[in-house]
MISE-199197 format. One record per residue: x, y, z of N, C-alpha, C, O in turn; residue in one letter. Coordinates in steps of 0.2 Angstrom, whole numbers, plus 5000, padded with zeros to 4 digits. Atoms other than C-alpha are relative to their C-alpha. Example, Ala and Ser with C-alpha at 12.3 -4.5 7.8 and 13.67 -1.06 7.14 Angstrom:
// MISE-199197
500449945000506249785039500450065000500950055003A499649944999506849955036499650055003499950115004S
// end
This chain:
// MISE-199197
499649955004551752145774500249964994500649914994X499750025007552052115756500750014997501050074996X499249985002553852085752500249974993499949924991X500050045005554652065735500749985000501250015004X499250044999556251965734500550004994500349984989X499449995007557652005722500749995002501150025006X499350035000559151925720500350065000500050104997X499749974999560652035723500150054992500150114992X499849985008561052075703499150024996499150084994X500749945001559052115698500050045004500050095001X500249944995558952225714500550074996500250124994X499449985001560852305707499650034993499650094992X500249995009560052305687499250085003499250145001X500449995000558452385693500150085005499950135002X499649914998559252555706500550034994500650094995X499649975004560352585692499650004993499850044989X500549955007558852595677499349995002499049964998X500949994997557052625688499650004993499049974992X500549995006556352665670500049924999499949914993X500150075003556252475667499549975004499449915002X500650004995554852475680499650044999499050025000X500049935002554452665677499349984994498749984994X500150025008554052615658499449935000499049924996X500750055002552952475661499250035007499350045013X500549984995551152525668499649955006499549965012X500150074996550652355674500350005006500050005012X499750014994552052345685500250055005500350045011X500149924996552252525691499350005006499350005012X500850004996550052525696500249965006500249985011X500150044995550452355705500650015005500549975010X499750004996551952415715499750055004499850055011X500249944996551052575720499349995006499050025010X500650034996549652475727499949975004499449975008X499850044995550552365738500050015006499650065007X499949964995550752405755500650025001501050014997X499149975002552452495761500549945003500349905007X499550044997553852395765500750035001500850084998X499649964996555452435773500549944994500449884993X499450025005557152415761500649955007500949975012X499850064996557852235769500649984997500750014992X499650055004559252125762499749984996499149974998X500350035009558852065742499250055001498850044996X500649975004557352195744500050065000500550095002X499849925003557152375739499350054999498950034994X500649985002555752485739500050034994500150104994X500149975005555452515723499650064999499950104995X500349975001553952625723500450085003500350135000X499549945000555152765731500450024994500350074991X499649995004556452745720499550054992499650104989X500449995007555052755705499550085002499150104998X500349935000554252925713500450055000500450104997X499649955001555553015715500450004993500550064991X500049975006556052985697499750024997500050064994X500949965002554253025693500150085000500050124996X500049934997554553175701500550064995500550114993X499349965002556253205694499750014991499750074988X500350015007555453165676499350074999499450114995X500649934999553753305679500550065001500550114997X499649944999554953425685500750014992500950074991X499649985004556153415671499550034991499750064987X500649985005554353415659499950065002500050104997X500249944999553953565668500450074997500250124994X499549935002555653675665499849984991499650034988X500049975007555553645647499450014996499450054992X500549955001553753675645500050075002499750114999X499749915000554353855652500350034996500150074992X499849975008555453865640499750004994499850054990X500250005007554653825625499350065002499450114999X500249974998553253935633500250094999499950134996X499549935001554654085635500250034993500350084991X499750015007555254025617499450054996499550104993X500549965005553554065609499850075000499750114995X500249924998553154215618500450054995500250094991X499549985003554754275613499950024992499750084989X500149995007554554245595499450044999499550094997X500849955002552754315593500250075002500050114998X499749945001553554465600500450024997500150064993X499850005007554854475588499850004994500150044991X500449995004553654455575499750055000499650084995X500449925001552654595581500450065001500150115000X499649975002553954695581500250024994500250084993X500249995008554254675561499850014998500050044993X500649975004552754705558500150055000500450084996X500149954998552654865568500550054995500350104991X499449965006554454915558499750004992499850054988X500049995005553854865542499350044998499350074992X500449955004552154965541500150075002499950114998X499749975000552955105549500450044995500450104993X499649985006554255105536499750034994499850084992X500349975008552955105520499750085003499450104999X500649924997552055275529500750054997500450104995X499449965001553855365525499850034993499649994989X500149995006553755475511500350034995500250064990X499249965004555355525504500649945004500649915009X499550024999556955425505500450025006500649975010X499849964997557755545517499549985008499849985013X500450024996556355505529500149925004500149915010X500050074998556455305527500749985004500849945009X499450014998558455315530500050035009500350005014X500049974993558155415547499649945005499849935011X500450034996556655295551500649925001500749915007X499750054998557955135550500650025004501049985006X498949994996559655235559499750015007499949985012X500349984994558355305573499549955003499749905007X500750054997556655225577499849914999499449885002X500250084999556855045573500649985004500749925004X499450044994558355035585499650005009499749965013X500450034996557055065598499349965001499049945006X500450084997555654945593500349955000500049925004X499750065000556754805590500250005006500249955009X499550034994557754835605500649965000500749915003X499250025001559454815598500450095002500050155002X499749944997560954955604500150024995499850074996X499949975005561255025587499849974993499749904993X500350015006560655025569500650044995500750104995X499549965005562155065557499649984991499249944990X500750025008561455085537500850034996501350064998X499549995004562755095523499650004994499449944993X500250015006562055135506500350034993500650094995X499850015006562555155488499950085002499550115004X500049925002563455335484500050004993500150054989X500249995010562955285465499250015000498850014996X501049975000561155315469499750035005499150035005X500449974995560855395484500550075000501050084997X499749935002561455575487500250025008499750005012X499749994994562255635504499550015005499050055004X500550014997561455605518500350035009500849995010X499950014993561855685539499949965004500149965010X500250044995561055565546500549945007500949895008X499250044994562155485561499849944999499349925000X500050065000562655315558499949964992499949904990X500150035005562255305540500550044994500650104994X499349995000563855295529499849984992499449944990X500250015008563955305509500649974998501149985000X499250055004565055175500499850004991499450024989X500250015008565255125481499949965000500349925004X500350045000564355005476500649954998500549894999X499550055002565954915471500249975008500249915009X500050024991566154905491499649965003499749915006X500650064998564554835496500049944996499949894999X500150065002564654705483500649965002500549905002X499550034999566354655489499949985007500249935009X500450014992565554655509499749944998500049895000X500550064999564254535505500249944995500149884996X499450085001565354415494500549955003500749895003X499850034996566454405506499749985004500149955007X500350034996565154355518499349974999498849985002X500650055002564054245510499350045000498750015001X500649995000562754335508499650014992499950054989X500250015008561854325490499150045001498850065006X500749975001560054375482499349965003498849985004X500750044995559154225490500150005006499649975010X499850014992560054245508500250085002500750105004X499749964998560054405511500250055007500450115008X499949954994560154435529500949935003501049875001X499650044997561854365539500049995005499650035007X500149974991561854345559500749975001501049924999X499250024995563554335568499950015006499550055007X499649994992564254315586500550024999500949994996X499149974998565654405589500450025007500650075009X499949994992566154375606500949994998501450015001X499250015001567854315598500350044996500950044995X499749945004568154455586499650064998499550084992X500549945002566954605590500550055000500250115001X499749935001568454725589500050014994500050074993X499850015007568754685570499450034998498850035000X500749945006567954805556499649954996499949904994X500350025006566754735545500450024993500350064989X499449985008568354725530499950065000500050084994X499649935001568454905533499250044997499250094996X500649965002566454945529499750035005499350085003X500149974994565955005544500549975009500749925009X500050024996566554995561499550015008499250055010X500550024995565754905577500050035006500550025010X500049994993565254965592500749985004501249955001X499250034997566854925606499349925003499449875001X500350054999565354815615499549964998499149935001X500650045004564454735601500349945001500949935000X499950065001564354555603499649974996499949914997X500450015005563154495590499650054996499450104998X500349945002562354575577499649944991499849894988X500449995006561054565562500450024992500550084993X499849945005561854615543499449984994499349934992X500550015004560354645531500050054995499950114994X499649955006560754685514499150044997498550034999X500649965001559454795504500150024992500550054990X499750025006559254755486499450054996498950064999X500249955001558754895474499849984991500350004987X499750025005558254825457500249934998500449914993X499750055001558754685459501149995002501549955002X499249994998560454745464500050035008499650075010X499749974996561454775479500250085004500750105002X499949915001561254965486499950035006499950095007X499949994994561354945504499949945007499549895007X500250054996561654855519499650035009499650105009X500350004993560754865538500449975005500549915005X499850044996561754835553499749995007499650045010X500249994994560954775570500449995004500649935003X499550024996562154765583499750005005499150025005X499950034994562054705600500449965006500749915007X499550024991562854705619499949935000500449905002X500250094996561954515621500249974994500049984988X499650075005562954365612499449984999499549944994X500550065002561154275611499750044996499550014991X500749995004560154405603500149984992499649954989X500150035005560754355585500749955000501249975003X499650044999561754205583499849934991499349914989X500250045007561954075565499549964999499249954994X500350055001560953935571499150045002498750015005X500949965001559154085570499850004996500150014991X500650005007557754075557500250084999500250125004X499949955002558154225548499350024996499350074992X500550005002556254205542499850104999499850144994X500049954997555854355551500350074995500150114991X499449975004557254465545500050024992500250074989X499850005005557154435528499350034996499350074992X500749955002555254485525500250075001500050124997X500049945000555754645534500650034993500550084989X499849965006557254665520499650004995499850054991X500249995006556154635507499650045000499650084995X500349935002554854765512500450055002500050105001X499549915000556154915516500349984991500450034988X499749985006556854855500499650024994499850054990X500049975007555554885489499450055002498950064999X500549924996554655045498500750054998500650104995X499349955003556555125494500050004994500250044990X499949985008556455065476499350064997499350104993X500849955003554455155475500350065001500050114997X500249924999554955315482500950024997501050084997X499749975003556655315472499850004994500250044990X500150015004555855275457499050034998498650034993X500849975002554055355457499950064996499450084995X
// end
């Protein structure tokens, strides 16, 4: 029977960091080759200790290749989702068309609980459509200054788990169960002429720390398919 001997304080140093054995392969191979030996006074089987960390190390490799897995899928469906919305949108052939296509039908590809649209009553002309609400532009610009949003950033993403009752300063109001949401401005000209709101029951689906990558190509093709078809 091969025994190894270790003073009390190595034995001590080595159950409290196995990676110090772990981490080297030399001595990992040469303990796992040994024959078994049973945990005595001053000795210790190592090679358990070191498979069950093994183990616990594989299995924690494992959960997070799931998720990153889960993570990519995820996004790649998000992305074709955008897509879907934005060739969609240019097929629209009237303004009046395009505003119903964002209050209705992109709230079921995206798979968000509502779509609110607020746009410019200095250039758009009265609209039925449920959920889309006309301001003056003196309104929309004062919305998106006070919340950071400018001409190079123009989407925002909030949680609102701690104050989803509160109005957007009075530009619309939110859902009672919205807890995150999308706000995507929509620039006309180079100016400010409407915003897009997505809300959301689930606190994750948008949240600050998101690549608004995504998002942001979608405002820029609604925005300039609304400036062609007011401007043609």
């Amino acid at each position: 029977m091969n025994k190894i001997e270790l003073v009390p304080e190595e034995r001590q140093k080595i159950l409290e960091n196995p990676d110090l054995i772990l981490l080297d392969r030399e001595l990992l191979l040469a303990l796992l080759k040994s024959s078994d030996f049973q945990d005595e006074e001053n000795l210790v089987d190592i090679r358990n200790i070191f498979l069950k960390k093994l183990g616990e190390k594989v299995e924690k490799l494992k959960n997070t290749n799931s998720h990153i897995i889960k993570y990519a899928y995820e996004n790649q469906s998000a992305i074709k989702k955008i897509h879907k919305c934005c060739l969609e949108a240019i097929e629209t052939k009237d303004v009046e068309a395009l505003l119903k296509f964002l209050c209705l039908k992109v709230t079921t590809i995206l798979g968000v609980d509502v779509i609110k649209l607020v746009i410019s009553n200095n250039t758009f002309s009265n609209t039925n459509i449920e959920n889309c609400i006309l301001k003056s532009d003196e309104e929309i610009i004062r919305f998106v200054e006070r919340n950071g949003i400018t001409k190079g950033k123009t989407v925002r993403l909030k949680n609102l788990v701690d104050d989803k009752k509160k109005e957007n300063n009075g530009i619309i109001t939110r859902d009672e169960n919205t807890k995150s949401e999308a706000i995507i401005s929509l620039l006309v000209n180079n100016n400010f002429k409407g915003l897009v709101f997505f809300e959301s029951a689930d606190k994750t689906t948008f949240s600050v720390d998101q690549s608004t990558d995504y998002l942001d190509f979608f405002a820029q093709v609604i925005s300039k398919h609304m400036e062609s078809l007011l401007f043609r």
